[in-house]
C-alpha positions in Angstrom: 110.2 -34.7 -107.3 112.1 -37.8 -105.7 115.2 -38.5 -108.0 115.0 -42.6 -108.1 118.7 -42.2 -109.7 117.3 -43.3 -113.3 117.2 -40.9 -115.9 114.1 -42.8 -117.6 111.9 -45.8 -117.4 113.9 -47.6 -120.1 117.1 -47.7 -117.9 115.1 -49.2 -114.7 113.5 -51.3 -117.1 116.7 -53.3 -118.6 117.5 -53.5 -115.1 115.1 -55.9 -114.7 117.3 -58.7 -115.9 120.0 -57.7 -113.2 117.5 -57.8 -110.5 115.8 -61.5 -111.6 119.9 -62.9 -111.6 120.4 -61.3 -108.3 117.4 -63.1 -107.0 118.5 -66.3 -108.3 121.6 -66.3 -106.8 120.2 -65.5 -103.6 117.3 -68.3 -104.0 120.1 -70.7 -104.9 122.0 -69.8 -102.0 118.9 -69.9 -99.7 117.7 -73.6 -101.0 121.4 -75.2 -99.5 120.4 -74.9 -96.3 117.3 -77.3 -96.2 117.4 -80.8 -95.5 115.1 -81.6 -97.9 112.7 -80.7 -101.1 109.3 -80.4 -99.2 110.9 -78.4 -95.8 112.5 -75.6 -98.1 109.0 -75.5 -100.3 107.1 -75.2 -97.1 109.4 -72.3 -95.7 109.3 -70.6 -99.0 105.7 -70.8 -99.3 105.4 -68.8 -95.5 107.9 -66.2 -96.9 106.0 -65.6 -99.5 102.9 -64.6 -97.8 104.7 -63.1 -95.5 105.8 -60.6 -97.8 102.6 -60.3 -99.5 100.8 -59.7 -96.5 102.3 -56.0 -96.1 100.8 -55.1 -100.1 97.2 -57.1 -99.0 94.0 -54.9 -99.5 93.0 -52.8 -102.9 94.7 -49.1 -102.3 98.0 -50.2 -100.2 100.2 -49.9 -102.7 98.5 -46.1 -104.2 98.7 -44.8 -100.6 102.8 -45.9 -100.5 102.9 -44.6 -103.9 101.3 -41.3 -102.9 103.3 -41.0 -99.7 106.5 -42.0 -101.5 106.3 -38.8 -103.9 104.4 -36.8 -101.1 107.0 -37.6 -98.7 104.5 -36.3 -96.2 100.9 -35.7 -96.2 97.3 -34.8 -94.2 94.3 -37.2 -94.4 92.4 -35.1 -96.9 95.1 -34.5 -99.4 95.8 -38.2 -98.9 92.3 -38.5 -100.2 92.9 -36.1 -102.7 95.5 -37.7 -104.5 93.8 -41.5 -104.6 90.2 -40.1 -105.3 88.1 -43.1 -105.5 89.0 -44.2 -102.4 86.2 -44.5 -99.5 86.9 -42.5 -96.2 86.6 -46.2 -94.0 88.9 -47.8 -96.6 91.6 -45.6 -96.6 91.4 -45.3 -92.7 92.0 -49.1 -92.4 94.6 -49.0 -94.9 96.7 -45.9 -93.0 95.9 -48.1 -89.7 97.4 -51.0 -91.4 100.6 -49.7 -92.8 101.4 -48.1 -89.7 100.9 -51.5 -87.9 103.7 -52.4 -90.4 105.5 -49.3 -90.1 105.5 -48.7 -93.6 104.1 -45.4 -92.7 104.1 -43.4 -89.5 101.3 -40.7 -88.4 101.2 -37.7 -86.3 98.3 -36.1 -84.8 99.1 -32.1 -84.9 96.8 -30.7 -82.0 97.4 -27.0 -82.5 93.8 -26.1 -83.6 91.8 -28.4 -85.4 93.1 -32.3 -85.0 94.6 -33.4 -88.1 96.7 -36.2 -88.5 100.1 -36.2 -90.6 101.5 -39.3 -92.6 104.9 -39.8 -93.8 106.0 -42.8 -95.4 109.3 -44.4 -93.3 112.5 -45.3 -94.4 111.0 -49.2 -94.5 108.0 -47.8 -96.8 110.2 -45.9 -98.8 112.2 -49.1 -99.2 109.4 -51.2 -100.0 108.8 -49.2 -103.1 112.0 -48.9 -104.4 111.5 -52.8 -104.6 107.8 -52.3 -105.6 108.9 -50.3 -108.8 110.8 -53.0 -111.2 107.6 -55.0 -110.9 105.2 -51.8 -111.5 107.1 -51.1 -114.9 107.5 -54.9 -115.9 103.7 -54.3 -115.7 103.5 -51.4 -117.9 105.9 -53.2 -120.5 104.4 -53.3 -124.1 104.4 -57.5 -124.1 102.9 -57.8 -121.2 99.4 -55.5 -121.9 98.4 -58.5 -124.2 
């Protein structure tokens, strides 16, 4: 079991305050440098999907999930641990976060081919900033 440095979900939750100032501050910082209202929304805008385009598609974030806790693992017991996935799906997924280098795979020849994933220091990164959000979601308010 990963140790995330919280001894429960209530501590990472009232964290969540912390992390929204921090943001501000950095969004207030980052707004200075534009000459004007409509350059620094159209910037922001691009950043934004920028950042969302490494989460796109259904299963991205169970397979980082997975892999995070896994550390490292084969195709099958990949598919083992997100069940309802389909074979092409999660195939286009691993292809996809390895584009991104969220992940990273290694074929293992010795025998029969299988192909080892293991989340990267990026991935792993990713969702450490993934995991506020995921427990903001699970927050008794919020299941309304």
């Amino acid at each position: 079991m990963v140790n995330l440095g919280f001894s429960n979900f209530k501590e990472l939750i009232q964290m969540i305050p912390s992390i929204q100032q921090t943001a501000k501050i950095g969004i207030d910082r980052y707004n200075d440098i534009f000459p004007d209202e409509q350059t620094r929304i159209n910037v922001e805008i691009k950043f934004y999907q920028k950042g969302l385009k490494l989460l796109k598609g259904k299963w991205t974030i169970d397979i980082l999930c997975s892999l995070f806790f896994l550390k490292e693992a084969y195709y099958n017991e990949l598919k083992g641990h997100i069940p309802k996935i389909n074979t092409t799906i999660l195939t286009d997924r691993l292809r996809f976060l390895e584009k991104q280098k969220l992940i990273s795979r290694k074929v293992n020849s010795k025998g029969k081919i299988r192909v080892l994933y293991k989340i990267t220091e990026y991935g792993e990164n990713l969702f450490l900033l993934l995991l506020p959000f995921l427990f903001y979601t699970i927050l008794p308010n919020n299941n309304k």
